[in-house]
PAVO-262032 format. One record per residue (C-alpha): residue number from 1; residue in one letter; x negated, y negated, z negated. Coordinates in Angstrom, 2 decimals, decimal comma, padded with zeros to 5 digits. Example, Ala and Ser with C-alpha at 12.3 -4.5 7.8 and 13.67 -1.06 7.14 Angstrom:
BEGIN
(r 1 "a" (-012,30 004,50 -007,80)) (r 2 "s" (-013,67 001,06 -007,14)) 
END
This chain:
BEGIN
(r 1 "x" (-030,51 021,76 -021,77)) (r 2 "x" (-029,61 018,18 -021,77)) (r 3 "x" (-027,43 018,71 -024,92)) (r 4 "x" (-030,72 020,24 -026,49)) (r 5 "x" (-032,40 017,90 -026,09)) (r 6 "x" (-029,98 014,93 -027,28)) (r 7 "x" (-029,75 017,07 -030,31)) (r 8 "x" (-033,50 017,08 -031,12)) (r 9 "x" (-033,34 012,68 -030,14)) (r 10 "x" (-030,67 013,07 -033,47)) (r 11 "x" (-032,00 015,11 -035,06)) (r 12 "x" (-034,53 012,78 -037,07)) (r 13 "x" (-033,48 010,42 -039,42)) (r 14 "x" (-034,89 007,57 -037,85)) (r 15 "x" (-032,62 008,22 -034,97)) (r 16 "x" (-029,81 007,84 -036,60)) (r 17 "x" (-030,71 004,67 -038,67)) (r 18 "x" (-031,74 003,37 -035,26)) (r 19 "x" (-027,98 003,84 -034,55)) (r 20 "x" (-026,34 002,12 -037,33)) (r 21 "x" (-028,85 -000,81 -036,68)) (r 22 "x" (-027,21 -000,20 -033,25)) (r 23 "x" (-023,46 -000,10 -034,86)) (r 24 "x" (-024,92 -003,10 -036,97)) (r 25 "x" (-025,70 -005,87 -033,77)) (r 26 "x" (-022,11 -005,25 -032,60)) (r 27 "x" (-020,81 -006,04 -035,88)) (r 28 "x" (-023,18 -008,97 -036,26)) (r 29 "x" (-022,89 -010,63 -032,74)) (r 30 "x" (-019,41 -010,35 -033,27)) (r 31 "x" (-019,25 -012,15 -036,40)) (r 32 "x" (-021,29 -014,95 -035,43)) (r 33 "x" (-019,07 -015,54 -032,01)) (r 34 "x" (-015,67 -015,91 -034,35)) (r 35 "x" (-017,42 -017,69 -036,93)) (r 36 "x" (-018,84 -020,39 -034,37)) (r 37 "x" (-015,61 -021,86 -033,19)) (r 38 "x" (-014,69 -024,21 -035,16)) (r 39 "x" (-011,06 -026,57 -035,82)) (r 40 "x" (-011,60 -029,64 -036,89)) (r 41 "x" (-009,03 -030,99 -039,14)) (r 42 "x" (-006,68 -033,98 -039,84)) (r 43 "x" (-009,11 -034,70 -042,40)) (r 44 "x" (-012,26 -034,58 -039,90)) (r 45 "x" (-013,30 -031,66 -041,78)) (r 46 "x" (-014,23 -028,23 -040,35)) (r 47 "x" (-012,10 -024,84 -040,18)) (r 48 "x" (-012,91 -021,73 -039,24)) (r 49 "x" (-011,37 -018,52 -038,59)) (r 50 "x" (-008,41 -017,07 -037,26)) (r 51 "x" (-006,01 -019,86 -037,80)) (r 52 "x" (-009,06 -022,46 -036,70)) (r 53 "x" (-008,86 -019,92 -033,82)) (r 54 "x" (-005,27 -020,64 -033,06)) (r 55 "x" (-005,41 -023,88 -033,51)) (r 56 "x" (-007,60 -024,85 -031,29)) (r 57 "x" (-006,06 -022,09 -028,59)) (r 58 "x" (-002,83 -024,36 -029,11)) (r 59 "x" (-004,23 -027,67 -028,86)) (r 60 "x" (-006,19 -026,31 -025,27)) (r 61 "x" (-003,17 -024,31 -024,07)) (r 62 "x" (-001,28 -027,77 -024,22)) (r 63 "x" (-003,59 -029,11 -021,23)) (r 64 "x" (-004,09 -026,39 -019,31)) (r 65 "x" (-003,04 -026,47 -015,70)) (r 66 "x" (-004,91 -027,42 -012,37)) (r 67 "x" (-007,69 -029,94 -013,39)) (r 68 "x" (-006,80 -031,65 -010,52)) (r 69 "x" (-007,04 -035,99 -009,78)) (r 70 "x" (-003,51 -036,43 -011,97)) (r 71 "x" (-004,45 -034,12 -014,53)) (r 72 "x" (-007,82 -035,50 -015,16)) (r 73 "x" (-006,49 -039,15 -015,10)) (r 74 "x" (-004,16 -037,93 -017,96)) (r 75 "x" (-007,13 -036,82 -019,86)) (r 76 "x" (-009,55 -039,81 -019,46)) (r 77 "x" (-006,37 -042,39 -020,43)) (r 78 "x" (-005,95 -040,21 -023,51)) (r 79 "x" (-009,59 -040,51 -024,29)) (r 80 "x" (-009,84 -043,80 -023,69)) (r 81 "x" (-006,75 -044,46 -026,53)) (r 82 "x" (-008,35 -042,65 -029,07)) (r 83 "x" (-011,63 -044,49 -028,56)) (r 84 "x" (-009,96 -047,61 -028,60)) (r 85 "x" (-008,65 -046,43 -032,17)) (r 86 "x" (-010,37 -047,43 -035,49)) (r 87 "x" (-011,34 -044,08 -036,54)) (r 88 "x" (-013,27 -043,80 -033,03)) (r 89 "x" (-014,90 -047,21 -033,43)) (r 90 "x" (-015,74 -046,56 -036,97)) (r 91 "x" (-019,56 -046,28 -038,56)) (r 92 "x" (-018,27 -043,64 -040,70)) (r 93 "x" (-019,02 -039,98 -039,36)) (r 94 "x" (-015,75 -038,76 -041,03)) (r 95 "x" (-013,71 -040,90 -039,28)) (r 96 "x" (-015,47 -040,33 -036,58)) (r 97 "x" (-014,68 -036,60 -036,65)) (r 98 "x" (-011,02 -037,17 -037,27)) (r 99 "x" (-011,34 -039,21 -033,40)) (r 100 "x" (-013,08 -036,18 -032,68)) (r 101 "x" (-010,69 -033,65 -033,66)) (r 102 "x" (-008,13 -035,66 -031,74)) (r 103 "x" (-009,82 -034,85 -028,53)) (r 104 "x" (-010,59 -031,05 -029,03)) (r 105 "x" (-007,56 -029,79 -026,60)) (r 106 "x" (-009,68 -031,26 -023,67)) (r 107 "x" (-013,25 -031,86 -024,91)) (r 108 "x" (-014,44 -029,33 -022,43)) (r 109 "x" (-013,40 -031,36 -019,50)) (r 110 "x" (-015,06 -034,04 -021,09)) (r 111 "x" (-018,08 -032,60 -021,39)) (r 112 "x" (-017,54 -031,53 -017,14)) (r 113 "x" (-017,06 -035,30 -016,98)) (r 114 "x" (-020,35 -036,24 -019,30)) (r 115 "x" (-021,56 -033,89 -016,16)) (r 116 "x" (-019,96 -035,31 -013,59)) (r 117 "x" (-020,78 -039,04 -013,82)) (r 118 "x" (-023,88 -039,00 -014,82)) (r 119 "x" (-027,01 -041,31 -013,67)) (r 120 "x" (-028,89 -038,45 -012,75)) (r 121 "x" (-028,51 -034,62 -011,76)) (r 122 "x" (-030,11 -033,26 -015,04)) (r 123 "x" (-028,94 -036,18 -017,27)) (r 124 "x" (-026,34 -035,78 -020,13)) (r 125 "x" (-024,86 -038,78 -021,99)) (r 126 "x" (-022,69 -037,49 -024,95)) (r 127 "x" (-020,45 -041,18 -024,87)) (r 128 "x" (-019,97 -041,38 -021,13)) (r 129 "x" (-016,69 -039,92 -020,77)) (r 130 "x" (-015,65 -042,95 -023,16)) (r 131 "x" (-016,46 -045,40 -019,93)) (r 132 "x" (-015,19 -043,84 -017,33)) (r 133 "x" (-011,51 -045,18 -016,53)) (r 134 "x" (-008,87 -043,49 -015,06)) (r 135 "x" (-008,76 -045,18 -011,94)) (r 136 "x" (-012,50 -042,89 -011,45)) (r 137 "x" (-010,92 -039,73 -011,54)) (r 138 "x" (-010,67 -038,69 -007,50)) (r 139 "x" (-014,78 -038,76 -007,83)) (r 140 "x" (-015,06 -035,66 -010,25)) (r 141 "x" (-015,77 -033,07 -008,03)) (r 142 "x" (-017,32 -035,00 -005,59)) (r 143 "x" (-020,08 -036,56 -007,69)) (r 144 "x" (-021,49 -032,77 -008,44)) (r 145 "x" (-022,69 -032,30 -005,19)) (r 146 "x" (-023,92 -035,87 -004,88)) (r 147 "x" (-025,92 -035,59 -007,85)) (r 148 "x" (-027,20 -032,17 -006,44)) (r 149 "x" (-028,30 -033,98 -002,92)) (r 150 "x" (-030,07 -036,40 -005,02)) (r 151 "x" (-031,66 -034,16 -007,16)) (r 152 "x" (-032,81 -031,93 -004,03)) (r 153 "x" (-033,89 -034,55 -002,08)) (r 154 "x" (-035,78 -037,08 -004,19)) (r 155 "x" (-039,38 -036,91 -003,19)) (r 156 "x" (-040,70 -037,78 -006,50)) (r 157 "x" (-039,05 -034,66 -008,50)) (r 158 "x" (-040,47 -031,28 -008,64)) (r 159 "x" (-037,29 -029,91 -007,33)) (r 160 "x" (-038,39 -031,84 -003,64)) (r 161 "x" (-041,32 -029,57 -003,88)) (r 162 "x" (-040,18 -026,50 -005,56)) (r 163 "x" (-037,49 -026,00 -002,85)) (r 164 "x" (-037,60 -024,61 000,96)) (r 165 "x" (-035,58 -026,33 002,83)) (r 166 "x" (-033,51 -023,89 003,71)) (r 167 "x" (-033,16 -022,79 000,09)) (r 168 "x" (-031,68 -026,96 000,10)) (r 169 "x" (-028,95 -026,10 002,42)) (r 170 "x" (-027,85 -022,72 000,52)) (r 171 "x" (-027,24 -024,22 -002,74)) (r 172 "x" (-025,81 -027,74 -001,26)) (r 173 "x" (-023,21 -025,13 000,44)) (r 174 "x" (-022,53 -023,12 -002,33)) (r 175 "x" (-021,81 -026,62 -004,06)) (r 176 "x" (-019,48 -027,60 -000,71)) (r 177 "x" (-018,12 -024,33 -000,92)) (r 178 "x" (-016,93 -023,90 -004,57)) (r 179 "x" (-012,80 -023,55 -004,36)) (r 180 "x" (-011,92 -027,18 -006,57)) (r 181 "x" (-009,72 -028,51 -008,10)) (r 182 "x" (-010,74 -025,73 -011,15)) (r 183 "x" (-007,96 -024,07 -012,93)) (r 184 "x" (-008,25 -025,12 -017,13)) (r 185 "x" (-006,96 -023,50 -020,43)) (r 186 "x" (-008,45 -022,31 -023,98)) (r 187 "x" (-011,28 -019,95 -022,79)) (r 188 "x" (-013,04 -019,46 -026,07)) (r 189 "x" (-013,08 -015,57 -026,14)) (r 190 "x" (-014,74 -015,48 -022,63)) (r 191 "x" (-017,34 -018,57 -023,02)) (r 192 "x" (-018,39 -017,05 -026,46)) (r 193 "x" (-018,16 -013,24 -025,17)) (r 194 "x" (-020,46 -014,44 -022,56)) (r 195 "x" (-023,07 -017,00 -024,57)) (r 196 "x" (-023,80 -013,81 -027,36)) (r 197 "x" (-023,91 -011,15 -024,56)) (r 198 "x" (-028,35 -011,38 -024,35)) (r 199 "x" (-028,46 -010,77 -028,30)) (r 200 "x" (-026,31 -007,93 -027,73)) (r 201 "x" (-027,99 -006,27 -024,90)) (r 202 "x" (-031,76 -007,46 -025,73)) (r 203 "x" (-031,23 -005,83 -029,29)) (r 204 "x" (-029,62 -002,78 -027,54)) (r 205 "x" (-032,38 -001,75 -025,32)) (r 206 "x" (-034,76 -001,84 -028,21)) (r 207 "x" (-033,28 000,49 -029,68)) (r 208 "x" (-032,54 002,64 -027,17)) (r 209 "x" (-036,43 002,17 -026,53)) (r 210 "x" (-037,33 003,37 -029,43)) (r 211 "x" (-034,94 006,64 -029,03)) (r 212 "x" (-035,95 007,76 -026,02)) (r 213 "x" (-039,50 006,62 -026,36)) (r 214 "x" (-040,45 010,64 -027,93)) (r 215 "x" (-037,91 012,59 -025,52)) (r 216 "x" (-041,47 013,56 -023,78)) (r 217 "x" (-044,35 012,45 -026,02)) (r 218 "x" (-042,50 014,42 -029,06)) (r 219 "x" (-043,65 017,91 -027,50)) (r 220 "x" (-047,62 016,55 -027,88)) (r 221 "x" (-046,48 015,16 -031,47)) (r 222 "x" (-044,96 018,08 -032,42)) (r 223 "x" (-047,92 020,67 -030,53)) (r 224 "x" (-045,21 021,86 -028,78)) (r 225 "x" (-046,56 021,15 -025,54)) (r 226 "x" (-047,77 025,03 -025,10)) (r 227 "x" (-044,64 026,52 -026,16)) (r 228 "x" (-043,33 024,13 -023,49)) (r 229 "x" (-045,40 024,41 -020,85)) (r 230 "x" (-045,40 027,98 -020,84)) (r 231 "x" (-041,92 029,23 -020,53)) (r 232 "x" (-039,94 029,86 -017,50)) (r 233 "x" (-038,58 026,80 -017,49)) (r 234 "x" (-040,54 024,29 -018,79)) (r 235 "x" (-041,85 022,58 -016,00)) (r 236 "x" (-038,80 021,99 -013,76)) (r 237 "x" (-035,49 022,63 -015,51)) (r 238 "x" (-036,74 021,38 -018,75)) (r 239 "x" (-038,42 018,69 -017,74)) (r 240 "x" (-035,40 017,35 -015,42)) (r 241 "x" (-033,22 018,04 -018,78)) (r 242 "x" (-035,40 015,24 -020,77)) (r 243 "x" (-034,57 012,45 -017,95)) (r 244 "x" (-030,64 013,72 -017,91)) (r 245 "x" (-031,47 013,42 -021,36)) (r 246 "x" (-032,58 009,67 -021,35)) (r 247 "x" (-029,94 008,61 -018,34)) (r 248 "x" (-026,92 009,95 -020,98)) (r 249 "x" (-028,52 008,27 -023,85)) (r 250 "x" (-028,42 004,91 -022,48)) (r 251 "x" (-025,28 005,00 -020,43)) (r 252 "x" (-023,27 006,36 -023,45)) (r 253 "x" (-024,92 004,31 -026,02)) (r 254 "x" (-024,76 001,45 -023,88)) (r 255 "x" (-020,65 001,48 -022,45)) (r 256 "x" (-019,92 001,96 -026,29)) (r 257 "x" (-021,56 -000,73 -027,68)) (r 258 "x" (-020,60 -003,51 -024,98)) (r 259 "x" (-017,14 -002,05 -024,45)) (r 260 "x" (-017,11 -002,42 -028,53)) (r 261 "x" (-018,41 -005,90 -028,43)) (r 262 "x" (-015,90 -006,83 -025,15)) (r 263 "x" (-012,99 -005,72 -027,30)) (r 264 "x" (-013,64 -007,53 -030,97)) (r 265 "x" (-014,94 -010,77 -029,07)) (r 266 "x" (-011,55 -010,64 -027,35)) (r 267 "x" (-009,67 -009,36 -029,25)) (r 268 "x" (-010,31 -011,97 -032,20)) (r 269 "x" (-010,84 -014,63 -029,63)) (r 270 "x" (-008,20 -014,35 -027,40)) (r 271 "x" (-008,53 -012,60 -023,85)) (r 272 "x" (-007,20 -016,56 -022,13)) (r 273 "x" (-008,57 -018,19 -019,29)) (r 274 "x" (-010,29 -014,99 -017,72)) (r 275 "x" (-009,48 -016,45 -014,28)) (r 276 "x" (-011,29 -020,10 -015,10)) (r 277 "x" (-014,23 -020,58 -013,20)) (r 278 "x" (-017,75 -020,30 -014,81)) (r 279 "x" (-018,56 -023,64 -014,10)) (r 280 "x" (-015,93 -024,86 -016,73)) (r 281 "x" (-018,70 -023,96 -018,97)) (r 282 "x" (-021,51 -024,19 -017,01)) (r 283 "x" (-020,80 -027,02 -014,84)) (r 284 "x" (-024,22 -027,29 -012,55)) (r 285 "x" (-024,30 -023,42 -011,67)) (r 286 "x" (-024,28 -022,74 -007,76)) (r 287 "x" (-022,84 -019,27 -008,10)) (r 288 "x" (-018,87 -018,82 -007,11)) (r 289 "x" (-017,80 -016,45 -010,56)) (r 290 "x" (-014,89 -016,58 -012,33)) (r 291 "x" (-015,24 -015,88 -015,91)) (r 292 "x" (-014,06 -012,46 -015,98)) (r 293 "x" (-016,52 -011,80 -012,61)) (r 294 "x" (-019,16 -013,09 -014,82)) (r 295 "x" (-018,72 -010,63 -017,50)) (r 296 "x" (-018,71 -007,82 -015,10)) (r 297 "x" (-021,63 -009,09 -013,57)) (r 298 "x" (-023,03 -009,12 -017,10)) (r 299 "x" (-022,26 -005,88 -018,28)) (r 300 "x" (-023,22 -004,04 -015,14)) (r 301 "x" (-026,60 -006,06 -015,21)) (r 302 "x" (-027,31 -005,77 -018,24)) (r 303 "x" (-026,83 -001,58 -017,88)) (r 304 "x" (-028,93 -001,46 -014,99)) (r 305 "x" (-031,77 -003,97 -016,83)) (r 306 "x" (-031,04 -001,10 -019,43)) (r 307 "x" (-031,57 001,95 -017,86)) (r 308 "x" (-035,17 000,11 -016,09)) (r 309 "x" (-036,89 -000,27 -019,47)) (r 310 "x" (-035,74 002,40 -021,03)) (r 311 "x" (-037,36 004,46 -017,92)) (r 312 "x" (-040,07 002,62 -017,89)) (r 313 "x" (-040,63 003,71 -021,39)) (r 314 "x" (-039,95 007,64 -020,62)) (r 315 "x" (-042,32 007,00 -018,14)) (r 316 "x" (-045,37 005,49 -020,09)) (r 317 "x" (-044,53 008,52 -022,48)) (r 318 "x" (-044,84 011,03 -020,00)) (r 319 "x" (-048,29 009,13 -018,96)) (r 320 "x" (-049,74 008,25 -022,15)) (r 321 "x" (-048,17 011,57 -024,70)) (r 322 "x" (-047,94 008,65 -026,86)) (r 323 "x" (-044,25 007,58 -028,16)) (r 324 "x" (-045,79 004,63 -030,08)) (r 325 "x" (-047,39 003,06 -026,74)) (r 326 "x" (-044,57 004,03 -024,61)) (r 327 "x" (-042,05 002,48 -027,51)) (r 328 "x" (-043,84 -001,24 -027,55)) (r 329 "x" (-043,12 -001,58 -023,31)) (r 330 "x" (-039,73 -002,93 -023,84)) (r 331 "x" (-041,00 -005,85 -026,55)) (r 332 "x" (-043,72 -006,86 -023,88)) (r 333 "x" (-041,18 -006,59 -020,70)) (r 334 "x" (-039,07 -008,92 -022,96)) (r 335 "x" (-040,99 -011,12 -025,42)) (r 336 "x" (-043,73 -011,67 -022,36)) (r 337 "x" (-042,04 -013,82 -019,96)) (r 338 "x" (-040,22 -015,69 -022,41)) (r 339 "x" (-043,78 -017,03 -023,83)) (r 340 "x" (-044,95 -017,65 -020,17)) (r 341 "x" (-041,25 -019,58 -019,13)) (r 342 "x" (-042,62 -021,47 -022,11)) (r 343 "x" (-045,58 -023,07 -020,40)) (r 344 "x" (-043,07 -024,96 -017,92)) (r 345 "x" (-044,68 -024,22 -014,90)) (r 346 "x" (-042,63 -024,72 -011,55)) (r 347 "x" (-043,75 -022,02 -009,50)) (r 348 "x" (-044,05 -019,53 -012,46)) (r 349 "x" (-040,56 -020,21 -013,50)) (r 350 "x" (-039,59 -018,86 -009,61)) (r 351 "x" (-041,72 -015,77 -010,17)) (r 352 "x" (-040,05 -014,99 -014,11)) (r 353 "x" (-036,87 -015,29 -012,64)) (r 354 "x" (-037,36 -012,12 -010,69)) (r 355 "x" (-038,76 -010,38 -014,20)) (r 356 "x" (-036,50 -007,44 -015,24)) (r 357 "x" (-035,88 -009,11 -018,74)) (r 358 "x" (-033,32 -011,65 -016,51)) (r 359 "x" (-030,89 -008,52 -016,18)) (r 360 "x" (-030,45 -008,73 -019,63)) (r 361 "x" (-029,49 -012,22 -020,17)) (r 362 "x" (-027,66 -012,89 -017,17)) (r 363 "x" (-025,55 -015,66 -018,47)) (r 364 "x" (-028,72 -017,52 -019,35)) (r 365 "x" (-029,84 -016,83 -015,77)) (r 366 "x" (-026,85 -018,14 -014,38)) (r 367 "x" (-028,29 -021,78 -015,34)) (r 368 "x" (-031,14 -021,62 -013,16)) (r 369 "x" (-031,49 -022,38 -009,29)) (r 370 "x" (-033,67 -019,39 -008,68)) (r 371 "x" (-033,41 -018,99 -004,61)) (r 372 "x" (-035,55 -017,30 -002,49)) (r 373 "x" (-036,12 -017,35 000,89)) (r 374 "x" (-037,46 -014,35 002,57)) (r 375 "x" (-037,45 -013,71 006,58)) (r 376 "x" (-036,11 -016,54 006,86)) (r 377 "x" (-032,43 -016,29 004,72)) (r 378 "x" (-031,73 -016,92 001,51)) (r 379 "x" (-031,18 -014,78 -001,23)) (r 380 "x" (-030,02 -015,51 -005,15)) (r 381 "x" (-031,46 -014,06 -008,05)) (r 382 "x" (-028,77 -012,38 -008,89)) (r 383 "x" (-028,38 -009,86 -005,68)) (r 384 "x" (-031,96 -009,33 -005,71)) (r 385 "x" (-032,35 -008,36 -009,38)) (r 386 "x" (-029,59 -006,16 -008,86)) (r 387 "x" (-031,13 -004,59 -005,76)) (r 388 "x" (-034,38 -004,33 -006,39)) (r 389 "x" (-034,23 -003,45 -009,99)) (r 390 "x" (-031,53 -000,01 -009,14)) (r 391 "x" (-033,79 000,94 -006,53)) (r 392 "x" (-037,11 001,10 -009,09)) (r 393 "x" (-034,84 002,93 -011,78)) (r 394 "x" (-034,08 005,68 -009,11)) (r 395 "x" (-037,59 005,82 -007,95)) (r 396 "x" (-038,87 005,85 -011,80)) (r 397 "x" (-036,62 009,11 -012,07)) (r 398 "x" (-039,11 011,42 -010,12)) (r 399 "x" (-042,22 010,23 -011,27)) (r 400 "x" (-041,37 011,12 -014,41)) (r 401 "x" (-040,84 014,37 -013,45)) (r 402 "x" (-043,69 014,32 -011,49)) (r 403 "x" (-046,12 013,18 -013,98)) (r 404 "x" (-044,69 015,47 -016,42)) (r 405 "x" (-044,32 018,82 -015,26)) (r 406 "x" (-048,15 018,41 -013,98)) (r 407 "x" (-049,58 018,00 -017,73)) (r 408 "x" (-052,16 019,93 -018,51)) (r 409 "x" (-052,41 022,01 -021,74)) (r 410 "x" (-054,63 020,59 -024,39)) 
END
């Protein structure tokens, strides 16, 4: 019954453009991951492609190694020769970019450094790494948990206020905590993997939205529902066939498109510097992730987020015998909060971070310190979104049926 009624989701035409829209984003996200890294040349012009790829996985691979005190010294006395050099002091951009380009086997440390040194927790100077010396190195991984204390405990920013004390002392730990010195090397394929991941998943449970948005409204569309209704089994077996029908839909459509997507990213990119830590990209985040943890916690969250709305649209199908009201849930559940996050609102921004539409972009969520405290310990976002979110998608499973096999016939 559940290969029925896949058959009749493929059946229309519509389905299967949906898919090659589907086969499309892969392709697309893809593209626009290779074609943003960028070598930049003798010349101080741009390259791109697979031997701007190599390139700049040679120039990286040259520094890698424990980013520890001697390493990092290294780095800041090489910076500090090339911006003592006239192409670095110039007023010409080009020259400028040549400097540049002289710099791009460590300029992710030295935008960790930029990080690392500055003023203030959530400030960024582009230039700073050009004034610290060498002789400021042991204070690298120190200053990112001063700068958090700060941050935390000035009385005059909204993070004072926004904050529980106890939610204070988990993410000052998980700063304390973090296993330093970091490990660096060229980690393009992972950072970009990771950065084009929402586009990939957001896109993906539209469509899968829109698919599974007539597996039960389709029998009203169609005046099928009598024909339905009425046979032996119709309102058990059948019905419980649609909601296999939806779970396969989404967890084959969805493993083939990010497993697709994981292996061209990779695969074009390079699969280096899986065991970095996250923060080599995203220096302020609290959680303890490797890059490679990161993806999985991507992918799995993302799946999850998945099979939510896409329930949630079987669901308001099964409620409403309407596939076009049922099919414009997943736009609200993600266009919605990103409208609201817009007004900049402390306490709302807490509350969005708990929204399902966060399981879908999961390395954007990553930035944020969303902690909660409830009975008294401390939870992330991340466990909770996890947790809360597989426990509604089982629960959605039998009111479906419920609300289903109970319809009347009209």
């Amino acid at each position: 019954m559940v290969k029925y009624e896949l058959k009749k989701i493929f059946s229309a035409v519509s389905s299967k453009i949906a898919l090659g829209l589907m086969a499309m984003m892969v392709m697309l996200s893809t593209w626009m991951a290779v074609s943003s890294v960028e070598w930049i040349n003798e010349s101080g012009d741009p390259e791109t492609g697979f031997a701007a790829i190599g390139k700049l996985r040679g120039a990286q691979k040259e520094w890698s190694g424990i980013l520890d005190e001697e390493r990092l010294r290294l780095i800041l006395q090489e910076n500090q020769r090339i911006a003592a050099t006239p192409e670095a002091q110039s007023r010409d951009y080009q020259q400028n970019d040549i400097a540049y380009g002289w710099r791009q086997g460590f300029r992710p440390v030295l935008d960790m450094v930029n990080q690392s040194y500055a003023t203030g927790f959530q400030e960024f100077d582009w230039y700073l790494s050009e004034r610290i010396t060498p002789d400021q190195a042991g204070k690298f991984y120190g200053n990112r948990t001063k700068l958090m204390k700060e941050w935390l405990c000035d009385e005059t920013g909204s993070a004072y206020r926004l904050f529980t004390e106890k939610e204070k002392l988990y993410l000052v730990e998980q700063y304390e905590t973090l296993e330093t010195p970091f490990y660096y090397t060229y980690a393009e394929g992972w950072e970009q993997l990771l950065y084009h991941s929402p586009f990939v998943i957001m896109v993906g449970v539209l469509i899968l939205g829109y698919l599974a948005a007539g597996i039960f409204a389709n029998e009203f569309r169609w005046k099928s529902d009598a024909v339905f209704f009425s046979s032996r089994y119709g309102r058990d077996k059948a019905t419980a066939a649609k909601i296999g029908a939806g779970f396969v839909l989404v967890t084959a459509l969805y493993w083939a498109a990010v497993l697709i997507y994981t292996l061209l990213i990779l695969g074009c990119l390079g699969f280096d510097g899986w065991n970095c830590p996250i923060q080599i990209d995203l220096w302020k985040v609290f959680y303890h992730l490797k890059l490679w943890q990161a993806w999985v916690l991507t992918a799995v969250g993302g799946y999850i987020g998945s099979l939510f709305f896409v329930f949630v649209t079987m669901w308001v199908s099964a409620k409403t015998r309407s596939s076009l009201v049922a099919v414009t849930v997943p736009f609200l559940l993600i266009f919605l909060p990103n409208f609201l996050d817009n007004l900049n609102i402390d306490k709302l921004s807490k509350f969005l971070g708990l929204l399902p539409d966060q399981l879908l972009q999961i390395y954007q969520a990553l930035r944020y310190f969303y902690v909660y405290e409830i009975g008294g310990k401390v939870f992330n976002a991340m466990t909770l979104l996890v947790v809360v979110y597989s426990l509604l998608t089982v629960v959605l499973a039998p009111m479906m049926y419920r609300d289903f096999r109970k319809k009347e016939i009209i």
